[in-house]
GUPA-945985 format. One record per residue: x, y, z of N, C-alpha, C in turn; residue number from 1. Coordinates in Angstrom, 1 decimal. Layout:
N
    n.u    n.v    n.w   ca.u   ca.v   ca.w    c.u    c.v    c.w num
      X      Y      Z      X      Y      Z      X      Y      Z NUM
...
This chain:
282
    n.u    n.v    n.w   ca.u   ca.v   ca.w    c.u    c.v    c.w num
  -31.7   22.7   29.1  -31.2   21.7   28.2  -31.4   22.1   26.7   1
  -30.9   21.9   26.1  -30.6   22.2   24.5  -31.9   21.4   23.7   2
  -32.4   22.0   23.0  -33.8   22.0   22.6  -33.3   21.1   21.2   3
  -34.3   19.9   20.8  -34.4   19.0   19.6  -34.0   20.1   18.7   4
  -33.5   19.7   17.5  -33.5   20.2   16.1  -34.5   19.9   15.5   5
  -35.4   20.5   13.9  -36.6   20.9   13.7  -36.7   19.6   13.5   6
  -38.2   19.0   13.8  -38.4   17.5   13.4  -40.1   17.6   12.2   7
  -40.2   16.8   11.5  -40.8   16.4   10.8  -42.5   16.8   10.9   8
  -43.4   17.0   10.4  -44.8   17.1   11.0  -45.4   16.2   11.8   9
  -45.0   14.8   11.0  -45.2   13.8   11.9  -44.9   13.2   13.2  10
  -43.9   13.6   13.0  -43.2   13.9   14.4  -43.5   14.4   15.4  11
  -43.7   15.8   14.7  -44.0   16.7   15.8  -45.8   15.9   16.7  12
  -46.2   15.6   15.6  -47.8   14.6   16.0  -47.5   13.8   16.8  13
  -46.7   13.0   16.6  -46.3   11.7   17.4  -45.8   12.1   19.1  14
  -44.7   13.3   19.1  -44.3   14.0   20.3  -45.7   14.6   21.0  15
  -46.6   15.5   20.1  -47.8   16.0   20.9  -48.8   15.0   21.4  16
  -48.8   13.7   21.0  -49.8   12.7   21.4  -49.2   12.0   22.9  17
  -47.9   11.9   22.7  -47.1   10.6   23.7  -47.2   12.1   24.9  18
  -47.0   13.3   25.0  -47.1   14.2   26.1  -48.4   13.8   26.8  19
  -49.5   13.9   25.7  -50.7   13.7   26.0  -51.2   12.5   27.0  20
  -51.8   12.8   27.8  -52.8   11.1   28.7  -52.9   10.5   27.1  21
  -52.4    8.8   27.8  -53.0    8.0   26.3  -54.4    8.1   25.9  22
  -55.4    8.3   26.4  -56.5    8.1   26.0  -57.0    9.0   25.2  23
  -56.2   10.2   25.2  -56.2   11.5   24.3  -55.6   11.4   23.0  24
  -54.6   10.4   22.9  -54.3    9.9   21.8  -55.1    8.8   21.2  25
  -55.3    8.3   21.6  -56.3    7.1   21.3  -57.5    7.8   20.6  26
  -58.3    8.6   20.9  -59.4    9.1   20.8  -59.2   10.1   19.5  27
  -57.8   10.8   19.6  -57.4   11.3   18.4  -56.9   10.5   17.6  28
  -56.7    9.3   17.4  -56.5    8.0   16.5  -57.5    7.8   15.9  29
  -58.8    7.6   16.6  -60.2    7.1   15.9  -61.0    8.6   15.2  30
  -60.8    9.5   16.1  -61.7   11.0   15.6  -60.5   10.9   13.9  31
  -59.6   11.2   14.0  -59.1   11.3   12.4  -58.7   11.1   11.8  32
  -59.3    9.3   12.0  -59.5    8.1   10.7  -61.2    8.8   10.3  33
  -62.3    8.6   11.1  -63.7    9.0   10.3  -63.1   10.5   10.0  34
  -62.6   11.4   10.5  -62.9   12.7    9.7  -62.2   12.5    8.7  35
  -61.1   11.7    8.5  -60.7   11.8    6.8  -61.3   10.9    6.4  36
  -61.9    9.8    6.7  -62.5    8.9    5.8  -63.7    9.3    4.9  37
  -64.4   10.8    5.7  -65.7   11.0    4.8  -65.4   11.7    3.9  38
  -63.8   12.3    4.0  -63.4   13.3    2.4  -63.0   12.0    1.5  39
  -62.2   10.7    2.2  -61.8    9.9    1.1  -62.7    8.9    0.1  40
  -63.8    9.2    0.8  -64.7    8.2   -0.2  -65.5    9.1   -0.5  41
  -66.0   10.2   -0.4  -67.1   11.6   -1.2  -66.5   11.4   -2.6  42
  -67.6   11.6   -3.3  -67.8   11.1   -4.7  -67.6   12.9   -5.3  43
  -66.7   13.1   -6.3  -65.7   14.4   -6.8  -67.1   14.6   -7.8  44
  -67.5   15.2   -7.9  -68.2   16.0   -9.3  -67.4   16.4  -10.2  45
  -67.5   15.6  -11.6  -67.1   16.3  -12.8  -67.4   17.2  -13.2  46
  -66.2   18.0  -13.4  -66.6   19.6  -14.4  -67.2   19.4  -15.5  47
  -67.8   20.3  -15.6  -69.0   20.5  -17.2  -68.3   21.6  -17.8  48
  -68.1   22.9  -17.0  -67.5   23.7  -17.4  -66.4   24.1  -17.1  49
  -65.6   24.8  -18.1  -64.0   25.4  -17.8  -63.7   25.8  -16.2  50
  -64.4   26.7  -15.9  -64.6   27.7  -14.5  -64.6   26.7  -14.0  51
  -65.3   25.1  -14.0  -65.5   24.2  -12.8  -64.3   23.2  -12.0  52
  -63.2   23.9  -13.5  -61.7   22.4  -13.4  -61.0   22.3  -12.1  53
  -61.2   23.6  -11.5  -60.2   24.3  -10.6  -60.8   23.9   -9.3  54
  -61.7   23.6   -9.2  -62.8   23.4   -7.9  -62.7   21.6   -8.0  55
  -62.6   21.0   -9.4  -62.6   19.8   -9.4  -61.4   19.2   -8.8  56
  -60.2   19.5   -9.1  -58.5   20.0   -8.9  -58.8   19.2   -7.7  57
  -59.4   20.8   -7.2  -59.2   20.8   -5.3  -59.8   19.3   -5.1  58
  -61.0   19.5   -5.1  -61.5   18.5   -4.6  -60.6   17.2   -4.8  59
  -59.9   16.5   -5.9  -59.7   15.4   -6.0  -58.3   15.1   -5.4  60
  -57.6   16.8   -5.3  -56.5   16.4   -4.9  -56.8   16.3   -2.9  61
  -57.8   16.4   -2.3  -57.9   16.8   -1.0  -58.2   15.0   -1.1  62
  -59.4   14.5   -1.7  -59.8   13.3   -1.6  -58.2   12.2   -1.5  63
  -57.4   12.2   -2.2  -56.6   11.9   -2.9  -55.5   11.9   -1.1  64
  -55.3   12.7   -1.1  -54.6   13.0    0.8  -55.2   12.3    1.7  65
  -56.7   12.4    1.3  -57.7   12.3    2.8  -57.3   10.5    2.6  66
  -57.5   10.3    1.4  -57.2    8.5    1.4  -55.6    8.0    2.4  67
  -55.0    8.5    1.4  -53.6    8.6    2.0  -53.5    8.7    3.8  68
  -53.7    9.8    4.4  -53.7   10.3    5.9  -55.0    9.7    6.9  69
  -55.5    8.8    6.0  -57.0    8.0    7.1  -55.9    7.1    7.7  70
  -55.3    6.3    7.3  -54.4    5.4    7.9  -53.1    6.2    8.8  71
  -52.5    7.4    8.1  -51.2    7.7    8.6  -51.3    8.1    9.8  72
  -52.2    8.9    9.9  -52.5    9.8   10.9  -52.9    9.3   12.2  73
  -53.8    8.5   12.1  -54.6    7.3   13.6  -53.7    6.5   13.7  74
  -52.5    5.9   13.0  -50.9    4.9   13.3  -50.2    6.3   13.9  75
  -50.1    7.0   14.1  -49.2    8.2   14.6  -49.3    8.6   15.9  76
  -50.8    8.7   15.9  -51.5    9.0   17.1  -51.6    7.6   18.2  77
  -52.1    6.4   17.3  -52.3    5.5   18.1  -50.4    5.0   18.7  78
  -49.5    5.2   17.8  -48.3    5.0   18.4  -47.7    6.0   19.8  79
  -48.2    7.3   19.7  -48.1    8.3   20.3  -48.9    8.0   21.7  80
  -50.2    7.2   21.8  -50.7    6.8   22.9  -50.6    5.6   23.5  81
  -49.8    4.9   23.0  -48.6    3.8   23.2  -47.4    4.4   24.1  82
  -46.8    5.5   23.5  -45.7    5.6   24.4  -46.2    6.7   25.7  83
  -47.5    7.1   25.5  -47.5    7.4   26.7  -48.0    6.9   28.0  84
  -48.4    5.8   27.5  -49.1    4.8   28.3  -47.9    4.2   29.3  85
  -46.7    3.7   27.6  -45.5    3.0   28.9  -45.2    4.1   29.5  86
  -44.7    5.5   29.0  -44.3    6.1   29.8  -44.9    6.4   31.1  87
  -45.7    6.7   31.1  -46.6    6.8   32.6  -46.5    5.7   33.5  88
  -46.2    4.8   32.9  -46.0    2.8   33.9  -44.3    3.2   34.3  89
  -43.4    3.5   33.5  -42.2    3.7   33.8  -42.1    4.8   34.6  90
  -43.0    6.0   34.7  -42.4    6.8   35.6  -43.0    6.7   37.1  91
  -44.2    5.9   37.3  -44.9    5.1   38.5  -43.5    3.9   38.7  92
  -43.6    2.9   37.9  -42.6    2.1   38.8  -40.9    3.0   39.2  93
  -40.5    4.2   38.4  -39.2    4.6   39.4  -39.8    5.1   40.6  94
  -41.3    6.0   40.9  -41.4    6.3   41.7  -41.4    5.2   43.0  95
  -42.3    4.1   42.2  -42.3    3.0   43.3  -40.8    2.6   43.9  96
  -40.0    2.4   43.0  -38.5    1.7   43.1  -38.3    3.1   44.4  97
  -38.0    4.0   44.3  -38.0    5.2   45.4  -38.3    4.9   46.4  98
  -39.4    5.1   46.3  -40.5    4.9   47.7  -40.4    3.6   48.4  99
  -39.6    2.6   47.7  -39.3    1.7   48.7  -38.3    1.3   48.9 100
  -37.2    1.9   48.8  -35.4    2.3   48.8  -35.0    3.5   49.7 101
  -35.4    2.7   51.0  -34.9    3.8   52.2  -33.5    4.2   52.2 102
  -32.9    4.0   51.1  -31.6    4.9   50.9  -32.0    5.3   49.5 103
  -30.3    6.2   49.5  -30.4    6.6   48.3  -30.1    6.2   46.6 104
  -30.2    5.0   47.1  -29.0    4.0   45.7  -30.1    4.0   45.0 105
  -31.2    4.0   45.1  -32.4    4.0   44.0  -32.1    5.7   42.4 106
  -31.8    6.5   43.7  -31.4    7.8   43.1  -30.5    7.8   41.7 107
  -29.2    7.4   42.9  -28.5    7.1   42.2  -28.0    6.6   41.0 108
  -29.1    5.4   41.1  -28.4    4.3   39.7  -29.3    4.8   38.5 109
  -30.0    5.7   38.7  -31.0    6.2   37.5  -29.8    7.4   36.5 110
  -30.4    7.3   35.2  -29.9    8.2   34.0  -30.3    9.6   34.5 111
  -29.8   10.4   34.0  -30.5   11.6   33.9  -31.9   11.4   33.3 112
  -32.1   10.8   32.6  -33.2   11.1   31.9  -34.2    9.9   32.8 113
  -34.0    9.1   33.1  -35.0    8.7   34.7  -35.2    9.6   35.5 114
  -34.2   10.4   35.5  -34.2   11.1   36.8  -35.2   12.2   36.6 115
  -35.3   12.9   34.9  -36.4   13.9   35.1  -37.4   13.6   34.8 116
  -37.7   11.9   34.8  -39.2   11.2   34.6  -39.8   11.3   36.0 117
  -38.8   10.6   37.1  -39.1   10.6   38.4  -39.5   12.3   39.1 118
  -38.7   13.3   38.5  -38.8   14.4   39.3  -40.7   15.2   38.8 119
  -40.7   14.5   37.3  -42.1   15.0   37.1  -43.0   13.9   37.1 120
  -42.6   12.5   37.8  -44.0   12.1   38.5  -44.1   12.5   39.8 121
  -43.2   13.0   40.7  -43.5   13.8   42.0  -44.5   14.9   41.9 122
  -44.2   15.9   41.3  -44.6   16.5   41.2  -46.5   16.5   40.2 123
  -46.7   15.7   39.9  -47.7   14.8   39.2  -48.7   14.8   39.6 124
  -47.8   14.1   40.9  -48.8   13.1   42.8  -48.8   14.2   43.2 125
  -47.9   15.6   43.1  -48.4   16.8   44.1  -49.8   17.1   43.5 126
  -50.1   17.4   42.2  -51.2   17.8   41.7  -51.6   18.6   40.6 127
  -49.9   19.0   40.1  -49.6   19.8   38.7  -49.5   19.5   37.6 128
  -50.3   19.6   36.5  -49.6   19.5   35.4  -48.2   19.8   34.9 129
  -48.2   18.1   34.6  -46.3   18.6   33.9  -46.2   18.3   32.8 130
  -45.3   19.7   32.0  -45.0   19.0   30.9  -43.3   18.8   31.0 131
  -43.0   18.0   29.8  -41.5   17.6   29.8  -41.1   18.2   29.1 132
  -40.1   19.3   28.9  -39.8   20.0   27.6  -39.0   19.3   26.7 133
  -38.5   18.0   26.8  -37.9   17.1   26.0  -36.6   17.9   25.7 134
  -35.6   17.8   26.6  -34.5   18.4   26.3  -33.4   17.3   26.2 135
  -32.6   18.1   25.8  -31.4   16.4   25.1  -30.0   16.2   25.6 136
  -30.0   16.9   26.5  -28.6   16.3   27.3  -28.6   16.4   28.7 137
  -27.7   16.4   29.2  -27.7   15.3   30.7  -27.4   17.1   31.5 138
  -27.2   18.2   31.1  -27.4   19.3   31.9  -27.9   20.7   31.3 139
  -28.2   21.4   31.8  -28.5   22.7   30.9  -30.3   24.0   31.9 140
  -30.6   23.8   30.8  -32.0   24.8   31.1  -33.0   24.1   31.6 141
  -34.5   24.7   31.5  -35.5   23.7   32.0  -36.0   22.9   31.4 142
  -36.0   22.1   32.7  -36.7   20.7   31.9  -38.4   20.1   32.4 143
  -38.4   20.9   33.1  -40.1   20.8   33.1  -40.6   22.3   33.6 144
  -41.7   21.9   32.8  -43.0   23.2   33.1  -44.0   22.5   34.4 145
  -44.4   23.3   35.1  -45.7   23.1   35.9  -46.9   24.2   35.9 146
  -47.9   23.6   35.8  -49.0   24.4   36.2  -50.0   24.0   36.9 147
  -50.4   24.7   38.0  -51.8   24.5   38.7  -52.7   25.6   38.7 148
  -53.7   25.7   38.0  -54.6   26.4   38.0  -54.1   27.9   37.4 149
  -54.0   28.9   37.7  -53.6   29.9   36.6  -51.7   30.2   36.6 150
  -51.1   29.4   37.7  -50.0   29.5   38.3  -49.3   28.6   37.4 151
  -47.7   29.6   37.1  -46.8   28.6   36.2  -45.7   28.4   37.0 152
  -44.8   27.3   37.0  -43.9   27.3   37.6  -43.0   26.2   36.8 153
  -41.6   26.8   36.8  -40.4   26.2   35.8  -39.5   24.9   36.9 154
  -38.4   24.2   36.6  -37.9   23.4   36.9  -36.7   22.7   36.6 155
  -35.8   22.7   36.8  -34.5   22.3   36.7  -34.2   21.4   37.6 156
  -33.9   20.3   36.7  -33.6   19.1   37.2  -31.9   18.7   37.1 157
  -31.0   18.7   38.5  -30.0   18.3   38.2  -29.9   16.9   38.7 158
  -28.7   16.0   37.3  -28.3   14.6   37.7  -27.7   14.5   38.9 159
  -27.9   13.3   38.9  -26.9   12.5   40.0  -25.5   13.0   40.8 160
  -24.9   12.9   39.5  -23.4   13.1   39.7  -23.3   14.1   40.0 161
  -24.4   15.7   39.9  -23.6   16.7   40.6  -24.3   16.8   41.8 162
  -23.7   16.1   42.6  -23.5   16.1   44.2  -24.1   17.4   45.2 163
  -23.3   18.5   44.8  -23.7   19.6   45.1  -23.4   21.1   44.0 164
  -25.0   21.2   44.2  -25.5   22.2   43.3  -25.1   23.7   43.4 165
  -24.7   24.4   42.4  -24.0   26.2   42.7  -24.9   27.0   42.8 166
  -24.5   27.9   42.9  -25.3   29.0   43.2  -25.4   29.3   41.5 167
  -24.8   29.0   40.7  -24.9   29.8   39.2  -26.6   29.0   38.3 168
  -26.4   27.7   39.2  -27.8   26.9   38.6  -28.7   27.7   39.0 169
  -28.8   28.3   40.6  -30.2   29.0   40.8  -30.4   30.2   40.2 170
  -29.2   31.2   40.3  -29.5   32.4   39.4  -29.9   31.8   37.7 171
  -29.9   30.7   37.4  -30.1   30.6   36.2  -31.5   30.8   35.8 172
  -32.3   30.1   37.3  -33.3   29.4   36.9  -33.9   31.1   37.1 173
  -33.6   31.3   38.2  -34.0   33.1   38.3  -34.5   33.8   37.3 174
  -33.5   33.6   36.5  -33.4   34.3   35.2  -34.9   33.5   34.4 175
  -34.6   32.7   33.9  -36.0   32.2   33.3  -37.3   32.3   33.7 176
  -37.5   32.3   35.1  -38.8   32.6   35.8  -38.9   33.9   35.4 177
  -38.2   34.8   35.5  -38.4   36.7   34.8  -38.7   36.5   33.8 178
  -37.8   35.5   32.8  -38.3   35.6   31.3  -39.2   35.4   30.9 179
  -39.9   34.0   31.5  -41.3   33.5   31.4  -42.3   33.7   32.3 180
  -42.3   35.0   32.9  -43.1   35.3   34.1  -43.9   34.7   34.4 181
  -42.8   33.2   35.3  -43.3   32.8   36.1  -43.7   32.6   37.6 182
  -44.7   32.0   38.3  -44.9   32.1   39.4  -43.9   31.6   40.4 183
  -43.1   30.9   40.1  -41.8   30.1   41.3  -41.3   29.6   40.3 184
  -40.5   28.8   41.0  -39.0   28.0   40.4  -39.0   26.9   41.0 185
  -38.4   25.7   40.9  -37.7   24.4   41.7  -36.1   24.1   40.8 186
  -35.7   23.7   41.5  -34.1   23.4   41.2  -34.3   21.6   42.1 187
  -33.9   20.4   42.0  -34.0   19.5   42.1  -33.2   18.6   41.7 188
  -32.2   18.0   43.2  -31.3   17.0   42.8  -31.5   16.0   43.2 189
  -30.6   15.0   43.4  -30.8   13.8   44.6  -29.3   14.2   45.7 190
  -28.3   15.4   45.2  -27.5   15.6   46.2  -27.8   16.5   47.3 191
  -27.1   17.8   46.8  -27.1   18.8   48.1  -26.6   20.1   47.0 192
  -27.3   21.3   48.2  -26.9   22.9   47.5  -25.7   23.4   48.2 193
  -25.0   24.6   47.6  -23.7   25.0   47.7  -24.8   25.8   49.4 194
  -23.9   26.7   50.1  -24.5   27.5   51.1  -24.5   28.4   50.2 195
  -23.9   28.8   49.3  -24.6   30.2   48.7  -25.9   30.2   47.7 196
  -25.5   29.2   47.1  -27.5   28.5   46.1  -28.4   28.7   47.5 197
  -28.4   28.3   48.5  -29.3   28.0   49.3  -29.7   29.7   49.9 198
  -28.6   30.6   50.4  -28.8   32.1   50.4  -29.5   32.6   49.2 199
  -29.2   32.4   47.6  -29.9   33.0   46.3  -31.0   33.1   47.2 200
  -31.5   31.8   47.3  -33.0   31.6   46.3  -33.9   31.8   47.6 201
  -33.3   32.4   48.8  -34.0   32.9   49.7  -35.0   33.9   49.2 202
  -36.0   34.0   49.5  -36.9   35.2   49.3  -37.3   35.5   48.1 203
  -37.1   34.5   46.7  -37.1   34.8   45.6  -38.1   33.5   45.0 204
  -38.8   33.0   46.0  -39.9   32.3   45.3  -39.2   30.7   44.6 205
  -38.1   30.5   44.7  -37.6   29.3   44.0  -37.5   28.5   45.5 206
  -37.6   27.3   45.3  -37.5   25.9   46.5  -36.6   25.2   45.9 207
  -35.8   24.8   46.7  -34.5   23.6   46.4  -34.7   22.5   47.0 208
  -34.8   21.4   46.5  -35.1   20.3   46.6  -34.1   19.1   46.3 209
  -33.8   18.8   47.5  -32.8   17.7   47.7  -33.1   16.2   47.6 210
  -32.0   15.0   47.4  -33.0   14.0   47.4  -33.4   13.4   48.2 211
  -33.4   14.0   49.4  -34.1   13.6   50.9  -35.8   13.7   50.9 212
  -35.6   15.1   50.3  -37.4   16.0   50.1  -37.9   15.4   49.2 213
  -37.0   15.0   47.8  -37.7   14.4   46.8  -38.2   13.1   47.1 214
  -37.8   12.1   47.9  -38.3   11.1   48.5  -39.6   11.1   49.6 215
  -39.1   12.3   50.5  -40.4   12.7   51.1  -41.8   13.2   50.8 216
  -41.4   14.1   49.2  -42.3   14.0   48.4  -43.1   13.2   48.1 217
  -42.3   11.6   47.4  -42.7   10.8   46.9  -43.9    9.4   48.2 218
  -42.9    9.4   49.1  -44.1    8.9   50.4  -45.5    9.4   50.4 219
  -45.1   10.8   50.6  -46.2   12.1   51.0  -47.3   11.2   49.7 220
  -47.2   11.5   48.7  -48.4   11.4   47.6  -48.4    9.9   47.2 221
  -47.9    8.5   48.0  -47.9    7.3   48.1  -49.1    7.1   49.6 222
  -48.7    7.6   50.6  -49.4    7.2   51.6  -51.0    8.0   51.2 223
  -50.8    9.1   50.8  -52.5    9.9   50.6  -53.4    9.1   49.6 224
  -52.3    8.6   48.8  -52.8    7.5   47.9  -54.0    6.1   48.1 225
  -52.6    5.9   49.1  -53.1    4.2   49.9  -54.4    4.9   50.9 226
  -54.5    6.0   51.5  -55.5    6.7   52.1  -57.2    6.5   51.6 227
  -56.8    7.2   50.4  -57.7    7.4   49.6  -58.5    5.9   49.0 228
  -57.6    4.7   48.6  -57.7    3.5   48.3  -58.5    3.1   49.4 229
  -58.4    3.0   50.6  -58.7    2.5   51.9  -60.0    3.2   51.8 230
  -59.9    4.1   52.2  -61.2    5.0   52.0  -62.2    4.5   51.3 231
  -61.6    4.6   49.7  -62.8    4.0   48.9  -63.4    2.8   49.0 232
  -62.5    1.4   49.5  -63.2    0.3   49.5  -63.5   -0.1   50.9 233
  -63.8    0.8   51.9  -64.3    0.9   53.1  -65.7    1.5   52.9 234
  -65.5    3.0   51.7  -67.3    2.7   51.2  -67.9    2.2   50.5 235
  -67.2    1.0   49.8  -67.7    0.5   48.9  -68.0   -0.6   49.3 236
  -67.7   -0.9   50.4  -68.3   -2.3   51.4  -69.5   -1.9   51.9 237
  -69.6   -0.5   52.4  -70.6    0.0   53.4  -71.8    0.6   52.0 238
  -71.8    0.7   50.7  -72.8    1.0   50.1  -73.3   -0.8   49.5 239
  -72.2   -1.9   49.5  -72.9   -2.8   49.2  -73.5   -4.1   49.9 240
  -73.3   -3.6   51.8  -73.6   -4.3   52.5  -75.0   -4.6   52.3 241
  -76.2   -5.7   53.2  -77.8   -5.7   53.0  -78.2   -4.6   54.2 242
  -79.3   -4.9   54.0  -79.7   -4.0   55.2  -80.4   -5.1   56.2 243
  -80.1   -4.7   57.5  -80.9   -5.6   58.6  -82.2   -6.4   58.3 244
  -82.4   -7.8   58.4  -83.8   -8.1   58.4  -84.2   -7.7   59.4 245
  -84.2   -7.2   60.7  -84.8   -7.2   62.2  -85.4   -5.5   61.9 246
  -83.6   -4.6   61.7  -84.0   -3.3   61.9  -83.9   -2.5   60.8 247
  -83.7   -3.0   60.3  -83.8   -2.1   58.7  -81.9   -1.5   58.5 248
  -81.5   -1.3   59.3  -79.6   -0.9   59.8  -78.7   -1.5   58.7 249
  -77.9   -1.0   58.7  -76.5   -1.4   58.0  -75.7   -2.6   58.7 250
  -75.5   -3.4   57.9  -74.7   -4.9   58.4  -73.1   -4.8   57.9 251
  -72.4   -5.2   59.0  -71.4   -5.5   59.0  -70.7   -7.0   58.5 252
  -69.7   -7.3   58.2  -69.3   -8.6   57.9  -68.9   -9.0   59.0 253
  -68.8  -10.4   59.6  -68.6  -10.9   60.9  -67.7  -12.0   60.7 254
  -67.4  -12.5   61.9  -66.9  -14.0   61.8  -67.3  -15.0   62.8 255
  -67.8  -15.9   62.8  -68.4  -17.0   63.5  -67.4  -17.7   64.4 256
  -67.5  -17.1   65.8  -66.4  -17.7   66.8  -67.1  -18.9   67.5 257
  -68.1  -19.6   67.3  -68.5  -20.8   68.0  -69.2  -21.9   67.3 258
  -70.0  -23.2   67.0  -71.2  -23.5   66.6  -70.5  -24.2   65.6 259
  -71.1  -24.3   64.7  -70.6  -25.4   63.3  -70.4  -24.7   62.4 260
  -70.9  -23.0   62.5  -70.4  -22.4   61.2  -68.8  -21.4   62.0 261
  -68.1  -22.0   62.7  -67.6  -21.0   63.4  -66.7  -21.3   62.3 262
  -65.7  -19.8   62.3  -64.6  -19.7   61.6  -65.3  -18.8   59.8 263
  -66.3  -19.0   59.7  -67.1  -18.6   58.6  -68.1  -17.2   58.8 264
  -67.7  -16.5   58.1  -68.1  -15.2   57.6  -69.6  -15.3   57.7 265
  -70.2  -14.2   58.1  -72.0  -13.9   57.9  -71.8  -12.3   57.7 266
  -73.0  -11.8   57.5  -73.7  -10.6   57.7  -74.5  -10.2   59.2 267
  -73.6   -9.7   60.3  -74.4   -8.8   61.1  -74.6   -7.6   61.2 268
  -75.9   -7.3   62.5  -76.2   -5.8   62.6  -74.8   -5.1   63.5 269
  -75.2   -4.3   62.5  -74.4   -2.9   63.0  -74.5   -2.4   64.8 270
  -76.0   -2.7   64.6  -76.3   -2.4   66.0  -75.7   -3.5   67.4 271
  -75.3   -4.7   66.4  -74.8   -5.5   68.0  -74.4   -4.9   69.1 272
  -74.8   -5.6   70.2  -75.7   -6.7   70.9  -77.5   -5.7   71.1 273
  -77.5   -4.8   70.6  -78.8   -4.4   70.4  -80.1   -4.9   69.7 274
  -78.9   -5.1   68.6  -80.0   -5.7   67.5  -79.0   -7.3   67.1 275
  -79.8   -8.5   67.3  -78.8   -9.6   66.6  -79.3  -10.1   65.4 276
  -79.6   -9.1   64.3  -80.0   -9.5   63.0  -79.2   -9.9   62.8 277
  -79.1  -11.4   61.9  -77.8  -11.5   61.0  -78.4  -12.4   59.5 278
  -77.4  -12.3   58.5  -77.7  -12.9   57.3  -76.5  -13.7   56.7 279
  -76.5  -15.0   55.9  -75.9  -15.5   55.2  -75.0  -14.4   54.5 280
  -73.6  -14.9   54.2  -73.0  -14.1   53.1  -73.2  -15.5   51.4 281
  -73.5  -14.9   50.5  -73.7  -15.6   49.3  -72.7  -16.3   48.8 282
């Protein structure tokens, strides 16, 4: 994709914060308000002597910025960790909208530019760093970088509308993985590959990814998810259950099938019918 035209400093600050996790902007919002706030209130020493004007200069003209850039700079950054906050909520809910759109009209109705939000939160949930190269039209070169651990890997994302992908897209990407000696390639649609794209990229380290896989993707790192969730608040029961008055054991939560508290939750032993400790729940 065709790369922005040159943008502004501030800009460029504002683009490097919103790439960033928000909290990394945030944090650079507050670190460089105090680091310029202690040049903008430091008290300038007047020159005594000629030799001293030039040193005084500096000084008043840095104080003079540092006042100016305490505010600019943490509004730049804190804006910057703003958009990456929504951004990250918008590229979780396309994934979500996916992952629960057992067809493919989910795919479909997305922009190009959803579509390479969704292709780099897949790859996110696989476990790589992505960046977005922020490219500006709807086809062209790569549009995400990935890294895991010392391994790089490039990405070409095609829209919707092209159905089925050529063989000229894979040799393209070919080409840039040489240039950028990278470790693999992905090419990534929601349609389908020519039979000859699919012959290229045999044996050449690139994967083509359809929007069958890309959804299968998206399950894959949804269900390990919900895994993991389950997981944690299965130990998190079991570190803040009591421990047995009888045996000292781990208690389970119960339910009272008979008696006057029937239907009402308690604390028993683990050990049932061995051990019948049981305890009030609070």
């Amino acid at each position: 994709m065709a790369r922005k035209k040159n943008s502004g400093a501030l800009e460029d600050l504002f683009e490097i914060a919103a790439m960033l996790p928000w909290w990394c902007g945030a944090l650079l919002a507050v670190s460089s308000y105090f680091f310029l706030h202690h040049y903008a209130v430091r008290e300038i020493a007047l020159a005594t002597t000629p030799s001293q004007a030039g040193q005084m200069m500096v000084g008043q003209m840095t104080k003079t910025m540092a006042s100016v850039f305490q505010y600019v700079l943490p509004l730049v950054f804190g804006a910057g960790a703003i958009a990456s906050y929504l951004g990250r909520e918008k590229r979780k809910g396309l994934a979500k909208a996916v992952a629960d759109n057992p067809s493919r009209n989910a795919l479909g109705e997305m922009s190009w530019q959803e579509f390479e939000m969704l292709v780099g939160e897949a790859f996110r949930q696989q476990g790589y760093q992505v960046h977005e190269t922020g490219g500006g039209g709807a086809d062209g070169g790569i549009d995400l970088v990935l890294k895991r651990g010392s391994e790089v890997f490039v990405v070409q994302c095609k829209q919707w509308r092209a159905y089925k992908v050529s063989v000229n897209v894979v040799r393209e990407l070919f080409g840039v993985m040489a240039a950028q000696n990278a470790t693999g390639g992905f090419v990534v649609t929601s349609g389908e590959y020519t039979a000859d794209a699919v012959r290229f990229a045999e044996g050449r380290n690139i994967e083509l990814i359809n929007g069958t896989a890309l959804k299968r993707m998206l399950d894959k790192a949804r269900a390990s998810a919900s895994l993991v969730q389950s997981k944690t608040a299965v130990k998190l029961n079991y570190q803040t259950s009591p421990d047995c008055p009888k045996c000292g054991g781990s208690m389970v939560k119960r339910i009272a099938k008979q008696g006057t508290n029937a239907g009402n939750e308690f604390w028993g032993c683990q050990s049932f019918p061995a051990c019948r400790g049981i305890r009030a729940i609070d």
